[in-house]
VMD Tcl script that draws the C-alpha trace (Angstrom):
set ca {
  {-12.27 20.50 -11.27}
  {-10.26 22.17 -8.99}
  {-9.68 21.38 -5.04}
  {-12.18 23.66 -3.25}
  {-9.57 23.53 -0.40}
  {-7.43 25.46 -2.57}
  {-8.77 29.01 -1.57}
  {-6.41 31.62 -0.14}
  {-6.48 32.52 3.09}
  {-5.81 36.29 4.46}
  {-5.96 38.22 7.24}
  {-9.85 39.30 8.40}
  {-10.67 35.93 6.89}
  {-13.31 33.89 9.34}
  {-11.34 30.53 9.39}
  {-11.73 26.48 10.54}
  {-8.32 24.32 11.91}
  {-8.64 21.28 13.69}
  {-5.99 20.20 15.92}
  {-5.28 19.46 20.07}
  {-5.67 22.55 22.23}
  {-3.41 23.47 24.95}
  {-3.65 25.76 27.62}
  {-0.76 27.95 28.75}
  {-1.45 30.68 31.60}
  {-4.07 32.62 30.15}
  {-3.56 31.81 26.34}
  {-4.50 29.03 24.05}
  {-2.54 27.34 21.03}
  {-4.06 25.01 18.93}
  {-0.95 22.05 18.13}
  {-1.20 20.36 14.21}
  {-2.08 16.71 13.98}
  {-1.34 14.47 10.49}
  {-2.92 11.74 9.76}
  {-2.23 9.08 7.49}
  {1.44 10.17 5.70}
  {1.50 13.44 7.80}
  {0.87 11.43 10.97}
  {4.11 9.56 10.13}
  {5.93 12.76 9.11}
  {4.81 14.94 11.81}
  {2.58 13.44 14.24}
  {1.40 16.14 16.70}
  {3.69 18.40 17.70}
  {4.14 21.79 19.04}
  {6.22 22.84 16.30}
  {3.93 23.57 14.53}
  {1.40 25.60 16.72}
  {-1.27 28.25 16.14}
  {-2.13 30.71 18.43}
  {-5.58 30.73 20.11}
  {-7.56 33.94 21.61}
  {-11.09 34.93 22.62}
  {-11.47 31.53 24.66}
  {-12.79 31.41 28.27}
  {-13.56 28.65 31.33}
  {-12.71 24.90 30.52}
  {-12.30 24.09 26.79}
  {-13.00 20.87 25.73}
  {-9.53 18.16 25.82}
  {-8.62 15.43 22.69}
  {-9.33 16.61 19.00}
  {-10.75 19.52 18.78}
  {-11.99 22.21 15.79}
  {-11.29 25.95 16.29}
  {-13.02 28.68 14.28}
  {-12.03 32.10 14.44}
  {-10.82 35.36 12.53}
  {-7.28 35.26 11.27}
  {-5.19 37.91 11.85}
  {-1.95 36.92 10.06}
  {-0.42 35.65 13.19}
  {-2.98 34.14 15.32}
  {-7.12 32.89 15.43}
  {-8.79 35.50 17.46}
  {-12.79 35.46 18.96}
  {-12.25 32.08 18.75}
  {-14.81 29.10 19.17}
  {-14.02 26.10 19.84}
  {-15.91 21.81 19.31}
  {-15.15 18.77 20.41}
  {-14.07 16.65 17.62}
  {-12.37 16.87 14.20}
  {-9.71 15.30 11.68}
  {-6.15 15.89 11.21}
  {-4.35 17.29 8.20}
  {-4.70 14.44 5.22}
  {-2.39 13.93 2.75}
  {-3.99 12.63 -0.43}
  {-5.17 8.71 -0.39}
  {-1.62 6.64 -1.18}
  {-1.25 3.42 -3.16}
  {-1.93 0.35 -1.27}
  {-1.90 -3.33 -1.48}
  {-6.11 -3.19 -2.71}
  {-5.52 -0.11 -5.49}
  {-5.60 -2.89 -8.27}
  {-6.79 -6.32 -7.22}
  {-6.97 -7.55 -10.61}
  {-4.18 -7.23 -12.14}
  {-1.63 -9.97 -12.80}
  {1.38 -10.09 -10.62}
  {4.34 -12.17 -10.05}
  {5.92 -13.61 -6.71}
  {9.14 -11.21 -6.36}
  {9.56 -7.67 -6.93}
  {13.20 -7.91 -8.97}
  {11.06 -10.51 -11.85}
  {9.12 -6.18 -12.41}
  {12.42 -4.50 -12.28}
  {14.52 -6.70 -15.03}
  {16.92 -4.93 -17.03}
  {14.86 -5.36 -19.98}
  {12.03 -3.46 -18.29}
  {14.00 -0.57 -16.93}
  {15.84 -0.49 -20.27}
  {12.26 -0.03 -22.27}
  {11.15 2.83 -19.34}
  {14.45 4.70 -19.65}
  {13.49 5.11 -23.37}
  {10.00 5.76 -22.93}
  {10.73 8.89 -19.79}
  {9.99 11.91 -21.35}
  {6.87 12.57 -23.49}
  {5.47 8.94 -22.98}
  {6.22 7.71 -19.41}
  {5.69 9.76 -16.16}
  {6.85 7.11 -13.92}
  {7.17 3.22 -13.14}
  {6.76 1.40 -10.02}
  {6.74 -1.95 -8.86}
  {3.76 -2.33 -6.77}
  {2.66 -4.76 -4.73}
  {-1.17 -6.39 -4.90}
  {-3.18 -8.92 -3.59}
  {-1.84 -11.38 -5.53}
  {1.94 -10.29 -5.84}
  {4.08 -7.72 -7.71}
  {3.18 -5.96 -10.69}
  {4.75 -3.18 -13.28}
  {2.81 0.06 -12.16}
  {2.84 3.48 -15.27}
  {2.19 6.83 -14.97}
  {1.86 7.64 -19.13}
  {0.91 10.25 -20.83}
  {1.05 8.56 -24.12}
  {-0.51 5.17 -22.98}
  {-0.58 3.73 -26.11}
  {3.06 3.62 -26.31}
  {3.77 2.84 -22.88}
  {1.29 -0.64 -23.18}
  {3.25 -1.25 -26.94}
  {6.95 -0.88 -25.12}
  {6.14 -2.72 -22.26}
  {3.29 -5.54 -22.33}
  {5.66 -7.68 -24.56}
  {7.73 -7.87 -21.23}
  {5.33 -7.72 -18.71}
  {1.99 -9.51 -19.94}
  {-0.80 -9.25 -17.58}
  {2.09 -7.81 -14.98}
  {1.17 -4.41 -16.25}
  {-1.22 -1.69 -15.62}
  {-1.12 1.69 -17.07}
  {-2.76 4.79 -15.95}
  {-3.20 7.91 -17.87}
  {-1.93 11.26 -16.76}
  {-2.60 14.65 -17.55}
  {0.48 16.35 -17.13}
  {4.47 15.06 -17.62}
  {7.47 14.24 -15.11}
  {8.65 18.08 -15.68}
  {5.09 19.20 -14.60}
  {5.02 17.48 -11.85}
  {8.95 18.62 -10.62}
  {7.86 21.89 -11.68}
  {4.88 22.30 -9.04}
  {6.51 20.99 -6.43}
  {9.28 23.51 -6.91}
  {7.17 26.68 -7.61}
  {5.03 25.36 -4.01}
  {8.33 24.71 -1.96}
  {9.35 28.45 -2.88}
  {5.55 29.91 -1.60}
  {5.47 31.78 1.70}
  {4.70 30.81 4.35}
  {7.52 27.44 3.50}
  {5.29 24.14 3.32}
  {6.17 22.01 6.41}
  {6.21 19.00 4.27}
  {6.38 18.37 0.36}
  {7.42 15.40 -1.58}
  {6.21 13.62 -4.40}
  {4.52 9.82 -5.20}
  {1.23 7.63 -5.74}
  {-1.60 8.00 -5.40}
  {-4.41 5.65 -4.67}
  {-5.55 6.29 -8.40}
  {-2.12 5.38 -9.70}
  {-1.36 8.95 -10.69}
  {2.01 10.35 -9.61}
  {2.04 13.56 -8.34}
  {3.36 16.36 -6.23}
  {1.67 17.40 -2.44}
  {2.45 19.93 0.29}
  {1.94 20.14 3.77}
  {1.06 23.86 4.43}
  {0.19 25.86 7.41}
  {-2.46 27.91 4.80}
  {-2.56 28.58 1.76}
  {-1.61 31.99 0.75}
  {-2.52 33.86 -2.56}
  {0.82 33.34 -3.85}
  {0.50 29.65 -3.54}
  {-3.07 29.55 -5.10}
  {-1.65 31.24 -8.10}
  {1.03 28.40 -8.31}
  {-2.13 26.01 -8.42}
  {-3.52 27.72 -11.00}
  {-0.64 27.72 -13.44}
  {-0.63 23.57 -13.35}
  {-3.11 21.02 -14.67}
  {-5.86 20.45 -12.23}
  {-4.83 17.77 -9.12}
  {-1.26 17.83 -10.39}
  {-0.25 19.12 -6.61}
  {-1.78 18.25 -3.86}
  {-2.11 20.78 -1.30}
  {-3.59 20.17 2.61}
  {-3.64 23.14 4.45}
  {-4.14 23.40 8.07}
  {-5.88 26.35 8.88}
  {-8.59 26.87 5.80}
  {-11.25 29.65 4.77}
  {-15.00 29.14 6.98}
  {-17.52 30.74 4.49}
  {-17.38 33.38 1.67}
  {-15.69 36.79 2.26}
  {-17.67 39.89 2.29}
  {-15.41 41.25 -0.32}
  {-13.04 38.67 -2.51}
  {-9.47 39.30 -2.63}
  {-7.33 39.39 -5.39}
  {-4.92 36.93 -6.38}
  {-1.91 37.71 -8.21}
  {-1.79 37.79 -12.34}
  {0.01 35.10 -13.53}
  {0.36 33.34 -16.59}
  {-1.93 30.47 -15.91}
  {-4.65 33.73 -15.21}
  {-4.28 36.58 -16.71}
}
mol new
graphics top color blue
foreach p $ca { graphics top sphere $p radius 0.5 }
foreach p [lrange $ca 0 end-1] q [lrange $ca 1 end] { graphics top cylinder $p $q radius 0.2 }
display resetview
């Protein structure tokens, strides 16, 4: 199943962001706030600001959510609440992902040159990626496969209980392909990269301001939660009447 966050946003669209609200003269912006990896990456900061209309007499101060009617350039007959969550990237690989799995005290005893020698052979068709991860109980061989059954044969003779592997849906190209075809979207993402997640899947996310047809047709050509997108300001409710999104060849 695809992200329902993944809807297009365009102008006339009644839309939802969530950020701080500041007041300059008469006018409003509304100022992004990450949380989580985009709180580290961009905090809050007027860089990355929305313009704010329709508001009148005191507004409320902290967190806030704004709903509105885009216009392509600003939120117009604006409302606005108290409250409200920052832009999320998707939930990151911690120390608690996998409590159970055997580890070892020191990271370099995961990345031997036996062990790097076995995933260089496997990259390809077989392994998306391999990490050394830290647990609970130390540091264990982390895979990304999409042929697990290869990936376990190559690498539990070396590893032992050291090693968990998670199946993946889509390959190393896939995932350097999305991220590419989403960097190149308009409006530019104001973050991308690509890593962990809590699942143990690796794959490719975006910071975006909203997302645009064009990007939701770059979703569409890629297995489903390959890229994660978080968009800022999102689509409130249905629209009277849909609009298109481009052909391409994941659609038409």
């Amino acid at each position: 199943m695809r992200d329902s966050n993944i809807e297009p946003v365009v102008a006339g669209d009644r839309v939802v962001a969530a950020g701080v609200l500041v007041e300059e003269g008469s006018s409003h912006r509304l100022l992004l706030r990450g949380e989580g990896l985009y709180g580290e990456l961009v905090g809050e900061t007027d860089a990355f600001a929305l313009p704010v209309s329709g508001l009148a007499g005191p507004q409320p101060s902290g967190m806030v959510t704004v709903r509105g009617v885009w216009t392509g350039e600003a939120v117009v007959d604006a409302t606005v609440a108290e409250g409200g969550r920052g832009v999320e990237s998707c939930a990151r690989l911690d120390k608690m992902s996998f409590p159970e799995v055997g580890a070892v005290p020191t990271r370099s005893e995961i990345l031997r040159g036996d062990v790097l020698e076995a995933c260089d052979a496997l990259r390809g068709d077989a392994l998306v990626a391999f990490l050394a991860a830290r647990g609970p109980r130390g540091w264990f061989g982390l895979a990304s496969a999409v042929d697990v059954a290869a990936v376990r044969d190559a690498l539990e003779p070396l590893l032992g209980p050291c090693l968990h592997v998670v199946p993946s849906a889509w390959t190393l190209d896939q995932v350097n392909e999305a991220e590419s075809a989403a960097i190149e979207t308009a409006p530019e993402p104001y973050a991308f990269g690509i890593g962990w997640d809590d699942e143990g899947r690796f794959r490719s996310q975006v910071l975006v301001h909203h997302v645009s047809p064009e990007l939701a047709s770059v979703v569409a050509r890629f297995p489903d939660d390959i890229l994660h997108v978080a968009a800022w300001v999102r689509r409130a409710g249905e629209r009277s009447s849909p609009s298109p999104v481009p052909p391409t060849l994941g659609n038409m």
